[in-house]
C-alpha beads as a LAMMPS data file, in Angstrom:
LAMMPS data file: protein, C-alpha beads

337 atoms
336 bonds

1 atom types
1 bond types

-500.0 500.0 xlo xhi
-500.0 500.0 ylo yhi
-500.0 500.0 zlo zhi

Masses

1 110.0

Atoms # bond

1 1 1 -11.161 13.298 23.664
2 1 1 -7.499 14.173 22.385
3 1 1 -6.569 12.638 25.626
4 1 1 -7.408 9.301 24.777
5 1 1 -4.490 6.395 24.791
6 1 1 -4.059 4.184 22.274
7 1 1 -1.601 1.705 21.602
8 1 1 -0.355 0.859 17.757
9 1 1 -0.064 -2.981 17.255
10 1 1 1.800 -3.546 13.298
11 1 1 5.086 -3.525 11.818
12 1 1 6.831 0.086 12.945
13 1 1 10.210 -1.157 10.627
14 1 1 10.789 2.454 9.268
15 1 1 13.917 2.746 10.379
16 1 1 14.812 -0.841 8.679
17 1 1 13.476 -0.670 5.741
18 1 1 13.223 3.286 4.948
19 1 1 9.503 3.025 3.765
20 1 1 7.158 5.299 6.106
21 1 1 4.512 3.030 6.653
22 1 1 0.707 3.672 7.139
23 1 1 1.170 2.837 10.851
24 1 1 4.167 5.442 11.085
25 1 1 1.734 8.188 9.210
26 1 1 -1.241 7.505 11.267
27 1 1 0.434 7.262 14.921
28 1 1 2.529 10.579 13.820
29 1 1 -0.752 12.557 12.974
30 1 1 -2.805 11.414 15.452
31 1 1 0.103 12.538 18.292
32 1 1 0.159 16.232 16.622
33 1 1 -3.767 16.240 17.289
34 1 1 -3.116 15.192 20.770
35 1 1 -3.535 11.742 21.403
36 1 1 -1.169 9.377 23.183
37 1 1 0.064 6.502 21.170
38 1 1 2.695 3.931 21.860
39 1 1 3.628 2.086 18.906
40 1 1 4.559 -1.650 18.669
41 1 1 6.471 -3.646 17.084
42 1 1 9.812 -2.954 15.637
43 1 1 11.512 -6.407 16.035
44 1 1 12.522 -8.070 12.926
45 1 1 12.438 -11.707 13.805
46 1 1 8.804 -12.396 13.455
47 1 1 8.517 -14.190 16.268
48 1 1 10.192 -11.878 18.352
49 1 1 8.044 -9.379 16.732
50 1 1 4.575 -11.217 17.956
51 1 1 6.330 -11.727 21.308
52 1 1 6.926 -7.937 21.380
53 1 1 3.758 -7.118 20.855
54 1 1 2.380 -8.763 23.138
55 1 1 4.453 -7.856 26.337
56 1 1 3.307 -4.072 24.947
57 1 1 -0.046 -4.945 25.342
58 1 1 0.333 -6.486 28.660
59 1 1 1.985 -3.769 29.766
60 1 1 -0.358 -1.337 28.334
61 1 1 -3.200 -2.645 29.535
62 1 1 -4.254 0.023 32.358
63 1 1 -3.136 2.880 30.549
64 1 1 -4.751 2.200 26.886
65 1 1 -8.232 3.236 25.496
66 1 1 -8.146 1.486 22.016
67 1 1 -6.126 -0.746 20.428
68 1 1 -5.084 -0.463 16.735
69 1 1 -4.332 -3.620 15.111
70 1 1 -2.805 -3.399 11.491
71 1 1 -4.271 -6.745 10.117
72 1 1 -3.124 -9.135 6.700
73 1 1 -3.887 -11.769 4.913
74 1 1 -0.551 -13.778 5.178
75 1 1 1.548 -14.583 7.899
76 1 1 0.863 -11.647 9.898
77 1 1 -2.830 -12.245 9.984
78 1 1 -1.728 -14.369 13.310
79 1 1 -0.518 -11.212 15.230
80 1 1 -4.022 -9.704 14.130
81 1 1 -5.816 -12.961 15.858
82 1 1 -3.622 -13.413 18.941
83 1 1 -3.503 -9.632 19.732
84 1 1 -7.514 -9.213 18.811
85 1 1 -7.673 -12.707 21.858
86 1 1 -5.880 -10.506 24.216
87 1 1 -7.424 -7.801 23.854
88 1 1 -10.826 -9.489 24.511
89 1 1 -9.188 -11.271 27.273
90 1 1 -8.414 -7.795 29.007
91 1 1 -11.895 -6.085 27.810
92 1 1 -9.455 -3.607 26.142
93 1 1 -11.410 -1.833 22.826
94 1 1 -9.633 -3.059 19.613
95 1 1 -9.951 -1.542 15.722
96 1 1 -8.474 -4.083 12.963
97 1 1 -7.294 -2.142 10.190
98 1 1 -8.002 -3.907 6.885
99 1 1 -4.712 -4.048 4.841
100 1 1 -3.827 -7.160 3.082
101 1 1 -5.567 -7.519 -0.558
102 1 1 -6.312 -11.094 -0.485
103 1 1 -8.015 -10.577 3.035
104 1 1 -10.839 -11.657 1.077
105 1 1 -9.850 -15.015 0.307
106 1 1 -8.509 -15.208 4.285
107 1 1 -12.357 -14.645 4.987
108 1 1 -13.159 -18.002 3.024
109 1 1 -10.057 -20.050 4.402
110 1 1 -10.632 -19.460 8.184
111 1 1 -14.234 -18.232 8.884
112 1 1 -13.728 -19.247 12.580
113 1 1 -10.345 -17.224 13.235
114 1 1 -12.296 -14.031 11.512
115 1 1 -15.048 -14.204 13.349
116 1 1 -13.287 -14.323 16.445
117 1 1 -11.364 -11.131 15.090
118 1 1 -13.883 -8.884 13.097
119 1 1 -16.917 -9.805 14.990
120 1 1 -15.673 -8.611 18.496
121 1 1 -14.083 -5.931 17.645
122 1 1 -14.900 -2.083 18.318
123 1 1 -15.042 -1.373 14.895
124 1 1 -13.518 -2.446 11.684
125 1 1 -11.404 0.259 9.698
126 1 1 -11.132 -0.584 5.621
127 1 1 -8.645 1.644 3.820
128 1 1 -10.294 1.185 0.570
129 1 1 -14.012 0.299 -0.141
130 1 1 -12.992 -2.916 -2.011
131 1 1 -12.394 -4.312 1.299
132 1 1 -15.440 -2.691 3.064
133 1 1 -17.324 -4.679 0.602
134 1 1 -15.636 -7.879 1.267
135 1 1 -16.403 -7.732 4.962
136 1 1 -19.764 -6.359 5.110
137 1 1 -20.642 -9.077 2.320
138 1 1 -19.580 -11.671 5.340
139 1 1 -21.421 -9.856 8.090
140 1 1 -18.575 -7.983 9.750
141 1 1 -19.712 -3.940 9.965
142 1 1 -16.952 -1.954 8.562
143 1 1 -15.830 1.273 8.326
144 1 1 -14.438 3.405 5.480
145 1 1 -11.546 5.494 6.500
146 1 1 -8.595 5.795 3.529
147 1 1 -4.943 5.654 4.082
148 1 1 -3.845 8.977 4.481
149 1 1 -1.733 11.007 1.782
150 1 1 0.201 13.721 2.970
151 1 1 -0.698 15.999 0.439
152 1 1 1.353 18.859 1.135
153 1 1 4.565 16.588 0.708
154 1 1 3.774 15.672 -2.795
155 1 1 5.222 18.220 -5.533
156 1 1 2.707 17.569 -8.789
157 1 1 4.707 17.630 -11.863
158 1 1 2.632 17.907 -14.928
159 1 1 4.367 16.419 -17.786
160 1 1 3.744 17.637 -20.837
161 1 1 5.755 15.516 -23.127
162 1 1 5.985 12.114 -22.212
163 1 1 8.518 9.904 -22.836
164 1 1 9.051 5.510 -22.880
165 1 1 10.755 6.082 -19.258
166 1 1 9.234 3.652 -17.026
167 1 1 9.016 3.751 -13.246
168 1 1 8.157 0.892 -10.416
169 1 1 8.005 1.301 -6.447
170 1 1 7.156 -2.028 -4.420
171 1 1 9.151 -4.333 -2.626
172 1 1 10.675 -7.240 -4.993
173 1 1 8.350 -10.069 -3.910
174 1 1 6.560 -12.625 -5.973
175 1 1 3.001 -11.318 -5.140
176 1 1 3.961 -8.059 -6.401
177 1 1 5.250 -9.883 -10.160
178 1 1 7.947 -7.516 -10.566
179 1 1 8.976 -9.710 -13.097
180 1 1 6.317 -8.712 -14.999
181 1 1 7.917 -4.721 -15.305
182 1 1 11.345 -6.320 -17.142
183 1 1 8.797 -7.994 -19.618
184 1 1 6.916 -4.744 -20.131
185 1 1 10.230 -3.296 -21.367
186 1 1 11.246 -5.625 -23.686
187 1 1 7.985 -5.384 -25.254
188 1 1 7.657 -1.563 -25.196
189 1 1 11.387 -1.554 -26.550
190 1 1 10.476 -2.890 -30.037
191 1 1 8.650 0.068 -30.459
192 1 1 10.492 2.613 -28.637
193 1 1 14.244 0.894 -28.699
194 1 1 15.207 4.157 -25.938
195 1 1 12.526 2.820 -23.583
196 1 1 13.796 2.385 -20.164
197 1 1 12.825 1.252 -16.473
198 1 1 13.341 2.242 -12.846
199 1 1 12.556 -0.613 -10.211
200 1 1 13.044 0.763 -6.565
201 1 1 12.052 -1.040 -3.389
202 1 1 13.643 -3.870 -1.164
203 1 1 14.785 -7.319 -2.132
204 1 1 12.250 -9.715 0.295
205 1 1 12.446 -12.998 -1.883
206 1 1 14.089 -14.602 -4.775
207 1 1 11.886 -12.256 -6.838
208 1 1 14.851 -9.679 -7.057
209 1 1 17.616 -12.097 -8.521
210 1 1 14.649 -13.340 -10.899
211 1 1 14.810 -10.129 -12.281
212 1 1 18.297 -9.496 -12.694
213 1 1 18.353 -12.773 -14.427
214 1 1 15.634 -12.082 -16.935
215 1 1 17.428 -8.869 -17.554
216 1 1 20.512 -10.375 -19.004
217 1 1 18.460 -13.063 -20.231
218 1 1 17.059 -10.109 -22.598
219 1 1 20.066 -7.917 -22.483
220 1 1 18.322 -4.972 -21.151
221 1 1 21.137 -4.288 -18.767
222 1 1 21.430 -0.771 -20.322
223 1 1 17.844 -0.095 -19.584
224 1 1 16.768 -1.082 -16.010
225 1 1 18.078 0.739 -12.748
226 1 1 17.917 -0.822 -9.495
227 1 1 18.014 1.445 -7.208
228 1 1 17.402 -0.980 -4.063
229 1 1 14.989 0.989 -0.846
230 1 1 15.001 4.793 -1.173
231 1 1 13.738 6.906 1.445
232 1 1 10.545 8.464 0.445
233 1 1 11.959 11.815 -0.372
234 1 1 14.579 10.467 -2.160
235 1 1 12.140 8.401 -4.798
236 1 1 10.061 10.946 -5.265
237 1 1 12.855 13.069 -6.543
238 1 1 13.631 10.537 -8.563
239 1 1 9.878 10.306 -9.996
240 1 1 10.682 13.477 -11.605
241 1 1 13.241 11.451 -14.078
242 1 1 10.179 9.110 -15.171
243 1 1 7.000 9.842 -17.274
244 1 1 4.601 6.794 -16.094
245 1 1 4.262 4.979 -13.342
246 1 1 3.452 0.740 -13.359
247 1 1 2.230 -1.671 -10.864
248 1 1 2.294 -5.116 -11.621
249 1 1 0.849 -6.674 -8.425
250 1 1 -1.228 -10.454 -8.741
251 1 1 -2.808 -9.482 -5.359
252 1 1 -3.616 -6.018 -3.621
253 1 1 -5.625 -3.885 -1.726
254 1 1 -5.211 0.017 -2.457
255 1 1 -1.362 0.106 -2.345
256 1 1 -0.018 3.560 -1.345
257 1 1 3.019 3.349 -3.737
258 1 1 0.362 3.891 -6.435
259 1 1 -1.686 6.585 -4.445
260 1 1 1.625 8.469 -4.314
261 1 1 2.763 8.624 -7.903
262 1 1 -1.018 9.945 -8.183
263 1 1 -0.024 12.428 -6.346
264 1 1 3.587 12.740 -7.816
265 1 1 1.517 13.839 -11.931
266 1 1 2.919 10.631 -12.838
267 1 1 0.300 8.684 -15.264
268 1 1 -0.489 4.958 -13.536
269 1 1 -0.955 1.936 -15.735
270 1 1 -1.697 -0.805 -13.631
271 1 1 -2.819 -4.767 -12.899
272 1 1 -7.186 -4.566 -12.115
273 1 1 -6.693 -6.905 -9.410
274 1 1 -8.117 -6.770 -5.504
275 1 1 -9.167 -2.978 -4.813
276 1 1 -7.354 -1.276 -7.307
277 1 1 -10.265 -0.845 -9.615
278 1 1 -11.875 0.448 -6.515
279 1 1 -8.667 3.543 -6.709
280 1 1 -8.379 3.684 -10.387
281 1 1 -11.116 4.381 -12.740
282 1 1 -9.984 2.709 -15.681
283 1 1 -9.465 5.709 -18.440
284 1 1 -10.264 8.854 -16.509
285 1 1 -7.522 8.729 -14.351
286 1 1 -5.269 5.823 -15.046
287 1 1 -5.306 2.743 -17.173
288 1 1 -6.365 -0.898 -16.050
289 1 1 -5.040 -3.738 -17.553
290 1 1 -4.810 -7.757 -17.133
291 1 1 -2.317 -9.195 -14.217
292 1 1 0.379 -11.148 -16.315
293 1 1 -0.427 -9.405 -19.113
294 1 1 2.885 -7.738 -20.903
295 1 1 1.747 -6.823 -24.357
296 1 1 -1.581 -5.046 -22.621
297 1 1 0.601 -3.636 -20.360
298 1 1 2.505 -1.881 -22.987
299 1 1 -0.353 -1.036 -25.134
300 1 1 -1.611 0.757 -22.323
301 1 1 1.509 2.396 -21.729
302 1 1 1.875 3.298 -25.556
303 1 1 -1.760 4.802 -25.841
304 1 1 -0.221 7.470 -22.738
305 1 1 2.942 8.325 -24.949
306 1 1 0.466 8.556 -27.976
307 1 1 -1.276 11.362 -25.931
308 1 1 -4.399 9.432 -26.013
309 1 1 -5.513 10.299 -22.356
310 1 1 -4.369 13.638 -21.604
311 1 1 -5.790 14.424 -18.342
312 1 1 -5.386 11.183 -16.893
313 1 1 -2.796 12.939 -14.161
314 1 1 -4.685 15.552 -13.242
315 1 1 -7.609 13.846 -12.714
316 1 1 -5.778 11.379 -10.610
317 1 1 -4.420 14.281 -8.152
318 1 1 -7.902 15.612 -7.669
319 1 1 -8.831 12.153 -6.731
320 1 1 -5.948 11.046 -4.240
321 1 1 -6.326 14.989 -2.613
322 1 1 -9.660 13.540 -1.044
323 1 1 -7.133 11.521 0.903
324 1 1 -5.769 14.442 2.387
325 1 1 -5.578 14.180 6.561
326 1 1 -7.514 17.262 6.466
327 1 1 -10.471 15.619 4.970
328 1 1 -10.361 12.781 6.619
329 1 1 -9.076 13.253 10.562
330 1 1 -12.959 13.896 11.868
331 1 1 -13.596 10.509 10.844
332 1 1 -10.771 9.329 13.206
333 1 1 -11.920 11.420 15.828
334 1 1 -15.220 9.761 15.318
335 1 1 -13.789 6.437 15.831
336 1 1 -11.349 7.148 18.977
337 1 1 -13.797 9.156 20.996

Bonds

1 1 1 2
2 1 2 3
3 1 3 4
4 1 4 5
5 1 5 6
6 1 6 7
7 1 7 8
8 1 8 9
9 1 9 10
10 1 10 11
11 1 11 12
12 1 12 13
13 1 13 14
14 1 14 15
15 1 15 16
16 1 16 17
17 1 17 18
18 1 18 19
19 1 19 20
20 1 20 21
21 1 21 22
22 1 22 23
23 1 23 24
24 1 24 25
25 1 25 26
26 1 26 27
27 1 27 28
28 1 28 29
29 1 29 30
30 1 30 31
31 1 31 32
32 1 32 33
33 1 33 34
34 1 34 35
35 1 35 36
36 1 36 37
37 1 37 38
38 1 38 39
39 1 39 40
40 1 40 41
41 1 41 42
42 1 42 43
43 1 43 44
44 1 44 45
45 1 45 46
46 1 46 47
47 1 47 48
48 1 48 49
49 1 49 50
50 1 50 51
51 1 51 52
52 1 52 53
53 1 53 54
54 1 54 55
55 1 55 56
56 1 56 57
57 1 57 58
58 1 58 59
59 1 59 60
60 1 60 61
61 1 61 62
62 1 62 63
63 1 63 64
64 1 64 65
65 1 65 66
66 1 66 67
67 1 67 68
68 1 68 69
69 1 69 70
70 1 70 71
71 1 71 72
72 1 72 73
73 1 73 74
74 1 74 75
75 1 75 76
76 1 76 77
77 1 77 78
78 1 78 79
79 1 79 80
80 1 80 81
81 1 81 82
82 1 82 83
83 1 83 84
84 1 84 85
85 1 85 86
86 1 86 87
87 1 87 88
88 1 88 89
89 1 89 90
90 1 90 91
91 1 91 92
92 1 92 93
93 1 93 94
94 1 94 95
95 1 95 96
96 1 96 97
97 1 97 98
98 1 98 99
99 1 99 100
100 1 100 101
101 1 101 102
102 1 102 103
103 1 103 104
104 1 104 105
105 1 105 106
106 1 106 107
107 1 107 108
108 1 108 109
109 1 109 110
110 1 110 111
111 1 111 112
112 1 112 113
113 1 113 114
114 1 114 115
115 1 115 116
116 1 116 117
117 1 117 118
118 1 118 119
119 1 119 120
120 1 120 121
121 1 121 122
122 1 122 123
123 1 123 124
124 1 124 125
125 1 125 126
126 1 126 127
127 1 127 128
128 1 128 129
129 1 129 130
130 1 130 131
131 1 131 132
132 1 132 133
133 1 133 134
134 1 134 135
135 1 135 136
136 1 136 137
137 1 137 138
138 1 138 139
139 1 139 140
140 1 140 141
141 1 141 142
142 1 142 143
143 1 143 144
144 1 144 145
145 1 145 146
146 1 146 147
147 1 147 148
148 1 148 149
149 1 149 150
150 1 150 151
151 1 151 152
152 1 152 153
153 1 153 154
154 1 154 155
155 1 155 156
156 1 156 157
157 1 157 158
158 1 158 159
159 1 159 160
160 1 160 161
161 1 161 162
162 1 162 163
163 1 163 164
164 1 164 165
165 1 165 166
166 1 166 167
167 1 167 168
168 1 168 169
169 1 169 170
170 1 170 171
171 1 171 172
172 1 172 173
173 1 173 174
174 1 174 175
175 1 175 176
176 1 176 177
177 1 177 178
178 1 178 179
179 1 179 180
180 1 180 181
181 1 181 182
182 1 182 183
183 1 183 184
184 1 184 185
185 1 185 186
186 1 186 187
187 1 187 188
188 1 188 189
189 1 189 190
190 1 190 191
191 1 191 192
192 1 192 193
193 1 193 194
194 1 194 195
195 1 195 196
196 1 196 197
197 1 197 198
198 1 198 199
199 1 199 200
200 1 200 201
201 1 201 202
202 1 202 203
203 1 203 204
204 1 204 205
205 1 205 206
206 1 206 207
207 1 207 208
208 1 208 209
209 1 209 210
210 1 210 211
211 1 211 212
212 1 212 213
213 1 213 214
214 1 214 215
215 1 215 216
216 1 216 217
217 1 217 218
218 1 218 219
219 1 219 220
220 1 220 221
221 1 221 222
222 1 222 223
223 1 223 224
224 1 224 225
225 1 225 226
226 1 226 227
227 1 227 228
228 1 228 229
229 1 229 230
230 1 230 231
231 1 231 232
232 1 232 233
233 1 233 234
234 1 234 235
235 1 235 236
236 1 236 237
237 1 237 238
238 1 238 239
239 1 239 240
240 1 240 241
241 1 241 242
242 1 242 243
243 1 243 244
244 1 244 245
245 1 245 246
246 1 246 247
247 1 247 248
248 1 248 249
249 1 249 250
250 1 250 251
251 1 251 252
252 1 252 253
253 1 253 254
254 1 254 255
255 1 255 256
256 1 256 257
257 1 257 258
258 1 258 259
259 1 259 260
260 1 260 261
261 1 261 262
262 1 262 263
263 1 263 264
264 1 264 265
265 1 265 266
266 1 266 267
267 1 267 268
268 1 268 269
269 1 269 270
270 1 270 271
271 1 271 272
272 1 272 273
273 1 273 274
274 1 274 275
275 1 275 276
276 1 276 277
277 1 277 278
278 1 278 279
279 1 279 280
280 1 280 281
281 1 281 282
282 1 282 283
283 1 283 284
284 1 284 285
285 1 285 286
286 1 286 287
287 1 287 288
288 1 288 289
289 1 289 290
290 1 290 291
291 1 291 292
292 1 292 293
293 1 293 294
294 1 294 295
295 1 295 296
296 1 296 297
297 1 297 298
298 1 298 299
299 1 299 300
300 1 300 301
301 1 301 302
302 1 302 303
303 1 303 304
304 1 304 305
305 1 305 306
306 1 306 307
307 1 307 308
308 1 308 309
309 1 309 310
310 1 310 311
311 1 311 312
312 1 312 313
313 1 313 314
314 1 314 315
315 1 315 316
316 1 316 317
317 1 317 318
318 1 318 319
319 1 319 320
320 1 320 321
321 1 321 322
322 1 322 323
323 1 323 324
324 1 324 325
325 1 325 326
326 1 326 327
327 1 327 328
328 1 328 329
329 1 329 330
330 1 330 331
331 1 331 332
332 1 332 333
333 1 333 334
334 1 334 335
335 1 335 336
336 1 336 337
């Protein structure tokens, strides 16, 4: 079985944009348990991207067993559908995995394209059982299978006394509301003037300068960091600076960012939108709040200073250890044999 060949259709930018991705974490563990993977595509221009992909499945085609398709809900939903076409075309086995958290809403907009994706494929992988729902609600069997965490590479930090020092990992796009983190602040400041915010990640839209605007709009330039993209490592070192962890997404599915400051100790306060309540339970082991919502935001974030949830951390470690490759890989082998 470890023989098998499979060939990795997403967006392998590592090296561009520092962030190890889901597809870098699965194709690297599934080559240490033996299988052969070929990864595609690392282009930047999009359409050199899709065009890249493609020529890799062509010239795949007689030496791959499966073909993994990272699949969204935006613009690179397309590669999803043409690669899922050619893949049928060739009689080649092909697994969508379920990423984008308005995939949902994607199912409503263009039944025709998803059925010709999700209901001739091999199987259908969801990272996060919001999603499973969402398809098998439509008809489309799916799979649970969560993105991994590589447990061992996350030092726990239990914090003991916690302190107004804020912390936010995603890139700066307009989905993601990082606006929304500056706003927290300034609220959160009128109680704790020393309050202060970390926003790491790359700049993808306008989102970024909207930020540094709103900043000296409030004059809160001695309070938020940019740091711009940090390499994993490097950001989780830098975790150890911070006390709680927000996300302050309008749309998602069961971001990773988040599943790693679980497994950082770092105490989550977060938007309930797409499949996060399906990661978070709200009080046991983080806090769910509104999207667009500062003053709940900062409540919530208050109530965790105030002690108010102690074990919120540790609960969320426990949870996000389930993650673990260990505990998962037999349900990959299940898949790909």
């Amino acid at each position: 079985m470890r023989d098998k060949k499979i060939l990795y259709i997403g967006n392998n930018l590592t090296k561009k944009t520092k962030y190890n991705s889901t597809l870098m974490v699965l194709s690297s563990l599934l080559r240490q348990e033996g299988f052969l993977v070929t990864v595609s595509s690392d282009k930047t221009n999009k359409l050199v991207r899709l065009i890249d992909m493609c020529f890799s499945l062509l010239k795949n085609i007689r030496k791959t067993d499966y073909v993994l398709i990272d699949t969204f809900s935006t613009i690179n939903f397309y590669y999803a559908l043409i690669i899922s076409q050619l893949s049928r075309l060739f009689k080649l086995k092909y697994i969508p995995i379920l990423h984008g958290g308005n995939l949902p809403i994607r199912l409503d907009k263009n039944p025709l394209f998803c059925d010709l994706i999700f209901k001739n494929s091999y199987k259908n992988i969801a990272p996060s059982n919001y999603l499973k729902s969402a398809f098998e609600k439509k008809g489309y069997e799916t799979m649970f299978i969560p993105n991994i965490v590589e447990i061992e590479n996350y030092n726990f930090k239990l914090r003991r006394s916690l302190e107004p020092k804020l912390f936010w990992v995603r890139a700066f796009k307009e989905i993601y509301n990082p606006t929304l983190a500056i706003k927290v602040l300034d609220v959160l400041k009128k109680e704790y003037p020393k309050a202060k915010l970390c926003m790491v990640g790359p700049f993808v839209d306008t989102s970024y300068t909207d930020c540094v605007k709103l900043v000296s709009e409030l004059k809160l330039e001695n309070s938020v960091e940019f740091t711009g993209v940090l390499l994993k490592e490097d950001w989780h070192k830098k975790s150890q600076e911070f006390d709680v962890f927000i996300n302050t997404t309008n749309f998602d599915n069961t971001p990773v960012s988040v599943m790693e400051a679980m497994a950082l100790g770092l105490p989550i306060v977060t938007t309930n939108v797409g499949g996060i309540p399906f990661l978070i339970d709200d009080k046991i082991d983080g806090l769910l709040v509104f999207k667009s919502n500062a003053k709940e935001m900062a409540d919530a974030i208050i109530t965790i200073l105030n002690n108010t949830y102690p074990n919120l951390a540790v609960i969320a470690r426990s949870k996000v250890e389930r993650f673990s490759w260990d505990n998962n890989k037999d349900k990959w082998f299940k898949v790909l044999r």
